[in-house]
VEXLO-764004 format. One record per residue: x negated, y, z of N, C-alpha, C in turn; residue in one letter. Coordinates in steps of 0.001 Angstrom, whole numbers, plus 500000, padded with zeros to 6 digits. Example, Ala and Ser with C-alpha at 12.3 -4.5 7.8 and 13.67 -1.06 7.14 Angstrom:
BEGIN
486810494310507800487700495500507800486800496700507800A 487150497750507080486330498940507140487100500030507870S 
//
This chain:
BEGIN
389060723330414114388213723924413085386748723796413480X 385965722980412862384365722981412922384026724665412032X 382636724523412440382034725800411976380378725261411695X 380423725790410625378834724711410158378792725978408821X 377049725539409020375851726497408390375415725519406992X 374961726465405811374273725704404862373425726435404938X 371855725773404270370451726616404033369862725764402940X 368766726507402339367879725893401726367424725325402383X 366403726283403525365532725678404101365679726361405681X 365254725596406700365333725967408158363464725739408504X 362770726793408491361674726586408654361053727409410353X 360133727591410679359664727366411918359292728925412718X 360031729638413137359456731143413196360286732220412811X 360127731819411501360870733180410780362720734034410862X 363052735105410521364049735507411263365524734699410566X 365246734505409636366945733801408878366639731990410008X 365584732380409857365779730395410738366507730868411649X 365231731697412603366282731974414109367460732201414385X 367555733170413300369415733540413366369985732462412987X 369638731698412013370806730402411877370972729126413390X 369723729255414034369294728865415198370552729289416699X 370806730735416278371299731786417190373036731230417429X 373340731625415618374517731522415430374946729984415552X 374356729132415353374960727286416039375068727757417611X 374071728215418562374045728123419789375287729196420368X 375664730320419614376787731138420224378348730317419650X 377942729555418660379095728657418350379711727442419149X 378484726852419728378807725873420608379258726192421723X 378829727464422287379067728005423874379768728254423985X 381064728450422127382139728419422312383112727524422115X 382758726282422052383000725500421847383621724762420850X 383045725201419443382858724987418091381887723695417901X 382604722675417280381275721923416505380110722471415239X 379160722081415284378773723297414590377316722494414175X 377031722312412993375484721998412943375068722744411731X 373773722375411363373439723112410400372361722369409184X 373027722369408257372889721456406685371901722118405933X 370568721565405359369460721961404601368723721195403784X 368479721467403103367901720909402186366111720034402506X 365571721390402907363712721400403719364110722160404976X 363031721199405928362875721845406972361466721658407415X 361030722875408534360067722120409490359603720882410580X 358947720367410278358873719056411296359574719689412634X 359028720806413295358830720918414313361028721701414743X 361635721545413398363123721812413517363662720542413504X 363210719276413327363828718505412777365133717650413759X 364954718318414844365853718317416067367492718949415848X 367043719938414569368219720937414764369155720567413144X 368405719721412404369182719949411325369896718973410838X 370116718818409564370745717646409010370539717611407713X 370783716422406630370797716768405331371756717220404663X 371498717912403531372511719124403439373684717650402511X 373292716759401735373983715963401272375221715385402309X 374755715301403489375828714410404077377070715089404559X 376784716644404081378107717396404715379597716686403957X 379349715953403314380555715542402417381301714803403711X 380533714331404283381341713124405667381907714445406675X 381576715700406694382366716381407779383474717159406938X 383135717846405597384112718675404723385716718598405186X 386144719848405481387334719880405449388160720696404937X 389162721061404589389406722436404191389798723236405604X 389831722870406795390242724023407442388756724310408288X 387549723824407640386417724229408047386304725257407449X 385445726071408489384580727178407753382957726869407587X 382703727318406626381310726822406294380714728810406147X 379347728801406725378607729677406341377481729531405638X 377057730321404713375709729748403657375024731096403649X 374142730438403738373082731589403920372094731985402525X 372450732577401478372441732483400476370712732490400287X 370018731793398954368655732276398892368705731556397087X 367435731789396851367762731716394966367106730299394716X 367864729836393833367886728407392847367919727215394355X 368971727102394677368683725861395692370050725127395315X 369495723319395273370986722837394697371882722535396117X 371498723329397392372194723404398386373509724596397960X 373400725512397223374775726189396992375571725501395917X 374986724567395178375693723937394320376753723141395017X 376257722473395719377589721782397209378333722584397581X 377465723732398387378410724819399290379350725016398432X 379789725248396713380756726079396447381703725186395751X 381429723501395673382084722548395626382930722050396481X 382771722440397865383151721628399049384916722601398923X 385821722015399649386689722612400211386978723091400961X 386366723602401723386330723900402980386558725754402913X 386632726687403970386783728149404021384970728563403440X 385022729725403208383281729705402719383402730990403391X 381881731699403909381703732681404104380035732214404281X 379516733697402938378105733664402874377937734884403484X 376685734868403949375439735614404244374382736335403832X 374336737541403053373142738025402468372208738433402998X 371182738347402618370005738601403408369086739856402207X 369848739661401440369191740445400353367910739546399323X 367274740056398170366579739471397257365550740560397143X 364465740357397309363228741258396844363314741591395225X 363609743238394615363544743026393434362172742624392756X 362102742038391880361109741048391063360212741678390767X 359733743120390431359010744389389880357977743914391104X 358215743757392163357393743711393536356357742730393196X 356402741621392058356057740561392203355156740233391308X 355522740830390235354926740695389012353132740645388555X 352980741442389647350851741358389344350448740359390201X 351455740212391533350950739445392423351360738097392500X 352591737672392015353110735922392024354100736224390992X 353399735554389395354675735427388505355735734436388978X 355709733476389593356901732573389777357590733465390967X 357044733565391633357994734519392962359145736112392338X 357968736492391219358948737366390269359951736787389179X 359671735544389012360955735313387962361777734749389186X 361565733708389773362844733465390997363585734484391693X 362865735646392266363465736770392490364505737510391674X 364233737497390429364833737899388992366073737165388887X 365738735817388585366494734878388779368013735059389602X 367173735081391330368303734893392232369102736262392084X 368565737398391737369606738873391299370645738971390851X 370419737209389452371397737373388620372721736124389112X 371848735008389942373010734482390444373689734744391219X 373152735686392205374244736416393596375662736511392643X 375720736966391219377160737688390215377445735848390309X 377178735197390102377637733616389845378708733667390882X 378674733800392150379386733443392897380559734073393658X 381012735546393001381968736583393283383270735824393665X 383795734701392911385068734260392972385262733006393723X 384108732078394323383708731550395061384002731607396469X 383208732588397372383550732805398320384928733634399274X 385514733162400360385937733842400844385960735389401615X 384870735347402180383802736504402695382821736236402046X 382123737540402004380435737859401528380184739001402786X 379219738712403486378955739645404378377137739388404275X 376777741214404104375075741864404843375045741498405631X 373203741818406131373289742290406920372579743403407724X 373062744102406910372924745732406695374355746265406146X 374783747396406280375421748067404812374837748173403591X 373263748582403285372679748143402736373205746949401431X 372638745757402275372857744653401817374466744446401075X 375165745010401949376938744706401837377422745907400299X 376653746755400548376562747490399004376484747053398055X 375644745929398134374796745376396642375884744451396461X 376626743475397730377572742746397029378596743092396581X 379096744258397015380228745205396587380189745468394789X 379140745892394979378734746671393288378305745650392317X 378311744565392681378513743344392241379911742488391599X 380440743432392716382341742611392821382678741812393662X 382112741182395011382830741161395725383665741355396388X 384864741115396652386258741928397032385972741975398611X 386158741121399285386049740578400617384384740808401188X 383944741660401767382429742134402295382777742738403765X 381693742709404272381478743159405624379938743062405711X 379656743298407351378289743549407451378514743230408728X 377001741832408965376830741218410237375730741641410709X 374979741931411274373337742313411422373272740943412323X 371808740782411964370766739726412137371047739035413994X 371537737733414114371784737693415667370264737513416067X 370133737931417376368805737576418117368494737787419089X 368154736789419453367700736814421049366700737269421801X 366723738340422061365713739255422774364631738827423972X 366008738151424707365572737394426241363855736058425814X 363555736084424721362549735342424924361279735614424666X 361507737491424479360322737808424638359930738451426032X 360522737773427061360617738351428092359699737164428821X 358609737106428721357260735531429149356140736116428579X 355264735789429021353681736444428394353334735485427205X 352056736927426549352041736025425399350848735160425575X 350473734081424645349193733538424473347834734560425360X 347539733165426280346186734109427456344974734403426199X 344775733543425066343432733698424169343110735063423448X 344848735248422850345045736503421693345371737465422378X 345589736696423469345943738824424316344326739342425366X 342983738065425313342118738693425919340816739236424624X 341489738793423216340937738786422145341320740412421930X 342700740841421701342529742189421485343523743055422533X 343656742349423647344360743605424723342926743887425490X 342139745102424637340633745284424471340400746457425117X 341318747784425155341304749064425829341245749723424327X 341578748966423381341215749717421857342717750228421909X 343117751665420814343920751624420422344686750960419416X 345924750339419321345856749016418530347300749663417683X 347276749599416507348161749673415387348989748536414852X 350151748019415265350403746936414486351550746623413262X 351753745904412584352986745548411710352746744121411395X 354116743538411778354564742029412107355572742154409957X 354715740994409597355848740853408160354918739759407339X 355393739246406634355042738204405599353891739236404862X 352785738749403899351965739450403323352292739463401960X 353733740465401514353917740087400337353974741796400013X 354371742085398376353666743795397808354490744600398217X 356174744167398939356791745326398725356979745837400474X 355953745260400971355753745812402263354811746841402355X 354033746984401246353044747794401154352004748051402507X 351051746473402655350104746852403808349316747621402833X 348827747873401839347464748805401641348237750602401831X 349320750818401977349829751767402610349639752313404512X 349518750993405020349069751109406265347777750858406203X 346896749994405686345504750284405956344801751585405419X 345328752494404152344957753660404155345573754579404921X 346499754908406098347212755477407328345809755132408141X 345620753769408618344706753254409419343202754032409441X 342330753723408130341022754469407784341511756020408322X 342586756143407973342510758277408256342408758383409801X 343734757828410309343283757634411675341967757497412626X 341350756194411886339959756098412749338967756352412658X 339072757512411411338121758258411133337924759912411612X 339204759885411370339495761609411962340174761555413190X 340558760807414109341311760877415353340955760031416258X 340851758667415866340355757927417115339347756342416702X 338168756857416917337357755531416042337203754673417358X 338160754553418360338367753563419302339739752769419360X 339715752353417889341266751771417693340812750343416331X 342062749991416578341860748471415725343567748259415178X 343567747461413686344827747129413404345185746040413097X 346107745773413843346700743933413148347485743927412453X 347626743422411767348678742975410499348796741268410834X 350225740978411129350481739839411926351277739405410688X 350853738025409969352040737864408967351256736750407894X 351831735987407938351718734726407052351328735381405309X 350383734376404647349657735072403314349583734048402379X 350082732826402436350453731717402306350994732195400767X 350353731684400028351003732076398140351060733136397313X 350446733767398983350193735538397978348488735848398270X 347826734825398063346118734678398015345804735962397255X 346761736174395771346008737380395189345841738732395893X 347186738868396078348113740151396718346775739992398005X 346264739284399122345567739059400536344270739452399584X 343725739272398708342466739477398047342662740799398210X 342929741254397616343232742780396857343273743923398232X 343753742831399237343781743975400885342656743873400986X 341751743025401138340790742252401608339891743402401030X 340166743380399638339109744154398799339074745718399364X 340287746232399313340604747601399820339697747646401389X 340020747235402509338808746785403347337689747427403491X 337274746336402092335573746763402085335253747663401316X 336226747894400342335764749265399925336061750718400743X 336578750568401417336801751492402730335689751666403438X 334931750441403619333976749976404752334552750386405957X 335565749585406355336271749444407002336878748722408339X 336237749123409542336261748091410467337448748053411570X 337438746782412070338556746454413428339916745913412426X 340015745475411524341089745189410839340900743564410836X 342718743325411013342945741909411488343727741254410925X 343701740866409614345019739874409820344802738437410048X 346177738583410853346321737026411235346642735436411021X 347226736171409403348011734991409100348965733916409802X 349378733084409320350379732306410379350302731892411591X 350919732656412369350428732132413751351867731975414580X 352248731350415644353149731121416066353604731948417404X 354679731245417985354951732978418259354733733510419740X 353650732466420286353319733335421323351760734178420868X 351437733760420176350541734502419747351249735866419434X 352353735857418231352685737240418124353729737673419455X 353920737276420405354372737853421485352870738707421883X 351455738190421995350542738491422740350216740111421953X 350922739949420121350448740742419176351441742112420226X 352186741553420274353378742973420617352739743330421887X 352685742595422689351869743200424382350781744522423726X 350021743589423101348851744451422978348549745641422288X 350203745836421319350130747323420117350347748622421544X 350163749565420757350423751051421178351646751387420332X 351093750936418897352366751741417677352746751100416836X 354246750247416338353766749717415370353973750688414053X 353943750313412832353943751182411480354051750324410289X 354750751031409881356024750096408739355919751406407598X 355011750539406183355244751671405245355924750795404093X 357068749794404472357575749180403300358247749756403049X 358582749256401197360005749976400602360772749466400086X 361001747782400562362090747242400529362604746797401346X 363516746634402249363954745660403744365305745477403425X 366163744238403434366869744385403922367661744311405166X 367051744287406177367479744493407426365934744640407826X 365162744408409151363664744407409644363941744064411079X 363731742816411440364003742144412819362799742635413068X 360942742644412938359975743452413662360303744695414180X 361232745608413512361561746882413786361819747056415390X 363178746201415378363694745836417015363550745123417511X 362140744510417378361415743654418060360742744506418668X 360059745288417838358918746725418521359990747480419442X 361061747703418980361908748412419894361749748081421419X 362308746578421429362529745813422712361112745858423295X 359808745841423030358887745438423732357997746793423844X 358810748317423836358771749541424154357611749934423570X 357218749949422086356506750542421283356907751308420467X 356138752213420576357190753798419195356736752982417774X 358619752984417404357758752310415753358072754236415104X 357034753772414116356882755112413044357283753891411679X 357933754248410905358631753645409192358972754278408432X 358260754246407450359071754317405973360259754534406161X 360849755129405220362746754627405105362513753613403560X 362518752758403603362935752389402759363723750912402925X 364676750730402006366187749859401763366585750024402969X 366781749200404149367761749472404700366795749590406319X 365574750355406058365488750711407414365966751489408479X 366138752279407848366398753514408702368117753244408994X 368580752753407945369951751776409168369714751038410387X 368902750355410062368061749358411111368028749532412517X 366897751132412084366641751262413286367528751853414024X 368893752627413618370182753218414069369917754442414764X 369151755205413941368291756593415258367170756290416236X 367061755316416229365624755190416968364412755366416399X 363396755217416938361942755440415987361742756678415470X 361150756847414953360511757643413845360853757510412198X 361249757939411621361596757597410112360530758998409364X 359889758038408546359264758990407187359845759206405723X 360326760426405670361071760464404253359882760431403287X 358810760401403417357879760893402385356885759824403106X 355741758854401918354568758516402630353505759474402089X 353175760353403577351822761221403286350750760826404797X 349978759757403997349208759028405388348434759981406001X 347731761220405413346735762057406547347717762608408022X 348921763013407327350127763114407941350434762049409142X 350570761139408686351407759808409520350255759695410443X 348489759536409909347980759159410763347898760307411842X 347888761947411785347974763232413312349101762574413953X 350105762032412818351716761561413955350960760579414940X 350579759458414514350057758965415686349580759198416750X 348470759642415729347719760586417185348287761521418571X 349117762061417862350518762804418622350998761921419742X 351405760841418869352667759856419774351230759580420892X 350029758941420558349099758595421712348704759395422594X 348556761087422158348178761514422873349771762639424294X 350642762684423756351710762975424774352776762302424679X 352204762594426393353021760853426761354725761157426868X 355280762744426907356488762759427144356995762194425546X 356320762882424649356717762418422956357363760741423312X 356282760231423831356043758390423904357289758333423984X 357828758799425709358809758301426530359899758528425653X 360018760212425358361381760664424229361714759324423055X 360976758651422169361130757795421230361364756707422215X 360293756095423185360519754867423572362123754652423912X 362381755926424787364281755764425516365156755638424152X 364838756431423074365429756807422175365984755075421281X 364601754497421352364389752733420672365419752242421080X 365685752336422707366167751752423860367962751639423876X 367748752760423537369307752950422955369722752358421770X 369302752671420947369675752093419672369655750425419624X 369266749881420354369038748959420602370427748216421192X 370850748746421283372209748198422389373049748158421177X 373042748196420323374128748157418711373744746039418759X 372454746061418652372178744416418668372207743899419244X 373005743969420774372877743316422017373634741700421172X 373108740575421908374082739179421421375000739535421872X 375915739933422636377173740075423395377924740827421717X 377585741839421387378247742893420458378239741892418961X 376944741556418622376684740322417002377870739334417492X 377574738807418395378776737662418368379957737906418235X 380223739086418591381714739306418705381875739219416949X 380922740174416530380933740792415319380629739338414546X 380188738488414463380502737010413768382111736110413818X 382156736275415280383453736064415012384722736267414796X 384571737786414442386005738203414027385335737973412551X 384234738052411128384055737612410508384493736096410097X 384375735320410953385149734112411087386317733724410800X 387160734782411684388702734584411854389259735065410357X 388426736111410059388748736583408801388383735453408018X 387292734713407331387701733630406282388321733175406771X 388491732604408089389559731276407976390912731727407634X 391347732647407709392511732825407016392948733615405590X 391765734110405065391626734651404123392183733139403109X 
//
C-alpha cells in the first residue's frame, strides 16, 4: 500500500505546506512510498513535489490517498475520480462575511468553497479536522466517517537561533508584543493594535509590536491598519510582511507575549509555536482556539482591550504569574508531541484503508 498526498498548492513556509511536508517524512520512516501531488508550488519546494496530473501512473485502489481539501482547485476533481482509498483533511474555510470590504474575490471563493465541502460527503472514505472544531462542521454537513487529526509539526527546528540582523533589530531591551498570522480581517490585527496603544500608553511606553505575517492581496485590509496607526499616532509598530523563517524564529526569541485577538481559527500552529518557545500567549477564544491551546495560555471570553492590556502588564510584571502559564503552555503541549500526531495519522489510515 503506497500512501500519497493531494494539494492545490505546496507553497514555502506556511503551516498546511509543512504539515504536508511532516506527514510524507513520518510516512517514509515508515516505510511507506509516499509523495506528494499539486497543482502550484514554490520554486524553492520543487524538490518535494510532483504534478498532480501524473498521479494516474501510481493510482491504485489499495492506495490511500490524502487530500488536503482547499476551494475551486481542479486537483479534487482527480482526487475523487481516482480509485484509490480517499481520506481528506480539513483545515477549515474562512467564512466569506470576513472578506467582503476587504477582497471581493477572496469572499466569493470562500463562499464558494462552504458550499463545495457538501459536494463531496459520499466521496470520501474518512473526512478528518483538525480540530473538533473543524470535524463538527463536517459532521453537520453529513459526513458519516470523521475524526480529528491536529496539525503534525515539528518543533525540533526551532531549536537554532534566529536571523543575527532581525534579532539585533528588535531584541532591543523593549518590551515586545507579538502575533505571527497572514494579514487577513478575521484575525482582527486592529484588535491588537488598539490592546497595544492602551498598553504603551498607560503601562509601559518602553515596548514595541510586531505583527509577523504576509499582506500580499489584502493591500486594502494593510491600508486601513496602516491608517489606524496614524491615527493613533502611534509608535514602535512593525509589520513585517513576508519574511522567512529564520527571521520569524528571531520574531519569537525576541517577544515577551504573544496576543491573538482573532475570531476565526481553525486550528493556530503560532499558538504552539509561542507555546514551545516559552512565551505566555494571551487569545481570544475564538473557532477553535481555545481547543488549541488544550488549557494552556490565557483565553479571553470577552475582547475588553483596557483590560487585556493591565493583563499584560501583570504577566510582565510577576514573574511567578510568567512561570505558572509558561509550565502550564508546557504541558499542554505534549498533546502535539510528533510521537502522539503520528500515531494519531496512522490509525486514521488503517481506518480508510479498510473502510
Amino acid at each position: 500500500m503506497d500512501i500519497h498526498q493531494f494539494a492545490t498548492s505546496l507553497s514555502y513556509g506556511d503551516a498546511i505546506s509543512d504539515e504536508m511536508l511532516e506527514i510524507q517524512s513520518v510516512l517514509q520512516e515508515r516505510g511507506f512510498r509516499s509523495e506528494i501531488f499539486v497543482k502550484l508550488y514554490d520554486p524553492r519546494s520543487a524538490g518535494h513535489v510532483r504534478d498532480y496530473r501524473d498521479y494516474k501512473k501510481c493510482s491504485a485502489p489499495d492506495n490511500v490517498v490524502i487530500f488536503h481539501f482547499s476551494i475551486g482547485s481542479p486537483v479534487s476533481k482527480l482526487f475523487f475520480r481516482v480509485p484509490d482509498r480517499k481520506m481528506m483533511i480539513y483545515h477549515n474555510i474562512t467564512p466569506h462575511e470576513y472578506f467582503v470590504d476587504a477582497h471581493r474575490i477572496l469572499a466569493r471563493e470562500c463562499y464558494k468553497g462552504r458550499l463545495e465541502i457538501n459536494l463531496f460527503v459520499d466521496k470520501v472514505d474518512l473526512a478528518v479536522g483538525d480540530s473538533e472544531f473543524n470535524r463538527r462542521e463536517l459532521q453537520a454537513v453529513g459526513y458519516k466517517a470523521t475524526g480529528v487529526l491536529p496539525i503534525l509539526m515539528n518543533f525540533s527546528k526551532f531549536d537554532r537561533p534566529g536571523d543575527p540582523v532581525t534579532r539585533s533589530l528588535f531584541d532591543n531591551g523593549k518590551t515586545t508584543l507579538l502575533f505571527v498570522g497572514r494579514l487577513i480581517p478575521n484575525k482582527k490585527f486592529e484588535d491588537i493594535i488598539k490592546t497595544y496603544y492602551l498598553y504603551k500608553k498607560y503601562f509601559n511606553p518602553d515596548s514595541q509590536l510586531i505583527l509577523a505575517g504576509d499582506y500580499r492581496g489584502l493591500e486594502r485590509y494593510f491600508s486601513s491598519l496602516q491608517e489606524l496607526v496614524a491615527r493613533l499616532n502611534l509608535m514602535d509598530v512593525h509589520f513585517s510582511g513576508h519574511i522567512d523563517f529564520a527571521e520569524l524564529l528571531a520574531f519569537y526569541q525576541a517577544a515577551h507575549v504573544f496576543l491573538s485577538m482573532s475570531e476565526h481559527e481553525g486550528f493556530g500552529v503560532p499558538l504552539l509555536e509561542a507555546f514551545y518557545m516559552n512565551i505566555p500567549v494571551i487569545a481570544y477564544s475564538g473557532g477553535a482556539v481555545e481547543e488549541t491551546m488544550n488549557g494552556g495560555g490565557v483565553i479571553l471570553r470577552h475582547k475588553d482591550v483596557l483590560r487585556t492590556a493591565a493583563l499584560i502588564d501583570r504577566i510582565q510584571r510577576d514573574q511567578a504569574l510568567r512561570k505558572t502559564i509558561i509550565d502550564g503552555q508546557l504541558k499542554a503541549l505534549q498533546k502535539y508531541s510528533r510521537e502522539n500526531v503520528s500515531r494519531m495519522l496512522l490509525e486514521h489510515i488503517r481506518k480508510a484503508s479498510r473502510l
